[in-house]
N, C-alpha and C positions, 0 to 999 in steps of 0.2 A: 568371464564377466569381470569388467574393472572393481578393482575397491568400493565399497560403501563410501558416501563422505560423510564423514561426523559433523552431528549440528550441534549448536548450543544454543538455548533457547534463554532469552534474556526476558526477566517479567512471568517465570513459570507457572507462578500462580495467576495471572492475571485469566481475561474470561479467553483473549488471541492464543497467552501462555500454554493454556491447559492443551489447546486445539491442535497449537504447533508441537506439542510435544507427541500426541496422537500419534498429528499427520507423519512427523520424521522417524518413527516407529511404525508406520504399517507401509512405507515407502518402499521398494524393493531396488531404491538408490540411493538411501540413508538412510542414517540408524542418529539414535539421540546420545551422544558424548558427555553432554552437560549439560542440566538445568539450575540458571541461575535465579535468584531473588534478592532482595533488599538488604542490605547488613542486620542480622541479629531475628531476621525471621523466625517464629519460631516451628515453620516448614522446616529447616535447617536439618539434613539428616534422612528427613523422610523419603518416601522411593519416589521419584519422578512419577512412574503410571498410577501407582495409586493416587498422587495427588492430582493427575490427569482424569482418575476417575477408569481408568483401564488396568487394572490390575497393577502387580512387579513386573520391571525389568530392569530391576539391575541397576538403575543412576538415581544415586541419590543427589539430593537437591541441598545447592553449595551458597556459598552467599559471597565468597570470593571469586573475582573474575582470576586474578591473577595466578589463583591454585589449580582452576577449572582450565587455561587457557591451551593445556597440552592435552586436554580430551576432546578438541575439536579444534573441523576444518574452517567453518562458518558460522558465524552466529547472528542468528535472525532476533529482530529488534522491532518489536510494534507494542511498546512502553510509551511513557514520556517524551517530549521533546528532551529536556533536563537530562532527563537518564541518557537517553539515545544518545545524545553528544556527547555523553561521557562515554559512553562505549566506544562510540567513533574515533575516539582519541587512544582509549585502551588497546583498540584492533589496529590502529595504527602504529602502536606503540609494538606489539608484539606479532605485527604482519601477518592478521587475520583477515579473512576475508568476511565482508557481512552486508547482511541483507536489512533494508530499511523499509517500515512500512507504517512508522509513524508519521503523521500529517499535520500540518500546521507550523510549519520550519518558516522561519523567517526567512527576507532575502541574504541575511547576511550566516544564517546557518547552512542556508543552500549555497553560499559562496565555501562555506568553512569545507563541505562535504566534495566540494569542484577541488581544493585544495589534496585534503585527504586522497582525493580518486589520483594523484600523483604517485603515490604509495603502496596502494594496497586497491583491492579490485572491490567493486560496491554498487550493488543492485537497489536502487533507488525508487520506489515507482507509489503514487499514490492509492493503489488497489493492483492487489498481488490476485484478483479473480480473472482467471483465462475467460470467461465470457466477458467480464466489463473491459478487460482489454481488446475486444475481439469487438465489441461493441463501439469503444472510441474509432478503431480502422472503417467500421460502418457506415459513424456519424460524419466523421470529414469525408466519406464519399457520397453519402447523400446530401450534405451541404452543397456539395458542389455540383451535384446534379440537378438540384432544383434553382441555384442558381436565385437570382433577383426573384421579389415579392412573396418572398415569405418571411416571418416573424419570427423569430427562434426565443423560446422557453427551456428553461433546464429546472427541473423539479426536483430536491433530495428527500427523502425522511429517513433519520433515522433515530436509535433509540437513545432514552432523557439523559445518558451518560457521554453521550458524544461533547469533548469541548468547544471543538472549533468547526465555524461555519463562515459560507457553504463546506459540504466536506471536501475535499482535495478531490475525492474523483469528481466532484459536478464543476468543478475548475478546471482540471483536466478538459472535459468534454466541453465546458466553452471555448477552451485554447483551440479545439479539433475545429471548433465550430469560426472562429475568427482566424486561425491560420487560412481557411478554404475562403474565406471571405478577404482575406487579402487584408484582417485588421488588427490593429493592437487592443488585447481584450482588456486593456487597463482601461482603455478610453472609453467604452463602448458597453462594458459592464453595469449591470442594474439592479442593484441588491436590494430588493424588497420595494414594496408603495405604500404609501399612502396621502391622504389628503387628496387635494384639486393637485393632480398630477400633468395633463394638458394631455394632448394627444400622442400615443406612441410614438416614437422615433422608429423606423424599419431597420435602421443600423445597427441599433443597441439589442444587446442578448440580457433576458432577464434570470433572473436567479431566485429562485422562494425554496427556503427552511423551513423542514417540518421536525420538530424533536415529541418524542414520545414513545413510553414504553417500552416493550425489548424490539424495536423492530432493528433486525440485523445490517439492512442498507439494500433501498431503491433508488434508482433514478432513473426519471424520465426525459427525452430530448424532446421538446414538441416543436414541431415546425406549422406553423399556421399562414394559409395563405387566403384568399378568397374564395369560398364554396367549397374548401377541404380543408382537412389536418391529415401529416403524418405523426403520428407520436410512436418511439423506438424505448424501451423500457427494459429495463433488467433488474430485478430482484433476486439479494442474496434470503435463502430459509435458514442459513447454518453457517458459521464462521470458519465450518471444514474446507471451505471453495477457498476462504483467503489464504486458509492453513498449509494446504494443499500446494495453490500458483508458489507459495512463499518456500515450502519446501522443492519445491520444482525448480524456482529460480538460484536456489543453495546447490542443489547437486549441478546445475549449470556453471554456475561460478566457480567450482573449486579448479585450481589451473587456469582461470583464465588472467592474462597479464592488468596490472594496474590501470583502473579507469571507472567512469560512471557509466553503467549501463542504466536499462530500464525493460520492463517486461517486455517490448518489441525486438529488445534485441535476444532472450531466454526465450519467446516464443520464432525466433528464425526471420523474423519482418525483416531485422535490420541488420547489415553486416554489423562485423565489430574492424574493420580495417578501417 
């Protein structure tokens, strides 16, 4: 059996932190190297699992990346935008490999991270769940099966702490849904209604935000035509699913050469040549 690859969880305490530290602990293809947090946390010291809520194992929780950075192979990152790109710069700086799974990156952070994937290898993907990816390959092949006169709906909820909306995966699944459609989803995009709106356009994809409570992350694809709907839906119950694709996509990266991937290519969809 190959080596373990060491993870490093960036945001330890956070509610992804606690999960990913779990998940790359009960992994039987990595193991947790480093839990980092914030400067001057006063976690600072304490055991990784017990602040995961899992008992001791052994890694305490560091507040320096650059002390931390020779007890791991990867470090997975579903923090801040802010934080994220400083990481990004960190692993770049000391040729780490790392996984991203903070949402809401501008275009020109998505360019910084094109840049970085020059250097150092970087699993990018806006929902690190093996079903919702598995879901987007669904949606652009029923797009295209049904073909002309149907309406396409994307519906998200999730919980009141989410910042940015729509979430990045119900953007994702417009992309699937206007790539099959032959269109550019900037144009064609329809972010909420109201008022005397006039009559639908059948080209344009809509999009409705629901924020509240702890709900973890649904969305639905509705496709609505005359005399039927299909509606395709996936709900996360546990933040273990993201924990989980995200620790999956770490052990996948360690050795692989510089570049941006994306969870099609850690679940085998896509070549990497």
């Amino acid at each position: 059996m190959s080596e373990k690859t060491k993870i490093g969880v960036a945001g330890a305490n956070g509610r992804m932190g606690r999960r990913l530290i779990e998940a790359a602990h009960i992994s039987q293809f990595t193991e947790l190297g480093a839990a980092l947090v914030r400067n001057n946390s006063p976690l600072v010291g304490q055991d990784a699992g017990e602040v995961a809520g899992i008992g001791r194992i052994g890694v305490p929780v560091v507040d320096s990346f650059t002390k931390a950075v020779t007890d791991f192979d990867i470090l997975v990152d579903f923090t801040s935008i802010e934080a994220t790109m400083q990481h990004l710069e960190l692993c770049r700086e000391h040729q780490r490999g790392i996984v991203i799974g903070t949402t809401g990156l501008s275009e020109h952070q998505k360019a910084l991270l094109n840049e970085a994937a020059n250097e150092i290898p970087i699993v990018f993907a806006p929902n690190m769940s093996i079903g919702v990816n598995v879901l987007l390959q669904v949606v652009e092949q029923v797009t295209r099966l049904l073909g002309e006169g149907y309406d396409c709906e994307i519906i998200e909820t999730h919980h009141r702490h989410k910042v940015d909306a729509p979430s990045g995966t119900a953007l994702r699944l417009g992309e699937m849904v206007a790539k099959a459609r032959k269109q550019n989803l900037e144009r064609v995009a329809i972010y909420g209604r109201e008022g005397i709106i006039g009559e639908r356009n059948q080209d344009t994809i809509g999009f409705s935000t629901v924020r509240g409570g702890d709900v973890v992350g649904e969305h639905t694809v509705l496709f609505a035509g005359i005399g039927e709907r299909i509606e395709i839906t996936h709900k996360a119950s546990s933040r273990m699913t993201f924990a989980k694709g995200a620790v999956r996509a770490a052990a996948w990266l360690k050795g692989k050469p510089a570049g941006l991937y994306d969870m099609t290519h850690v679940m085998g969809l896509t070549s990497i040549d």
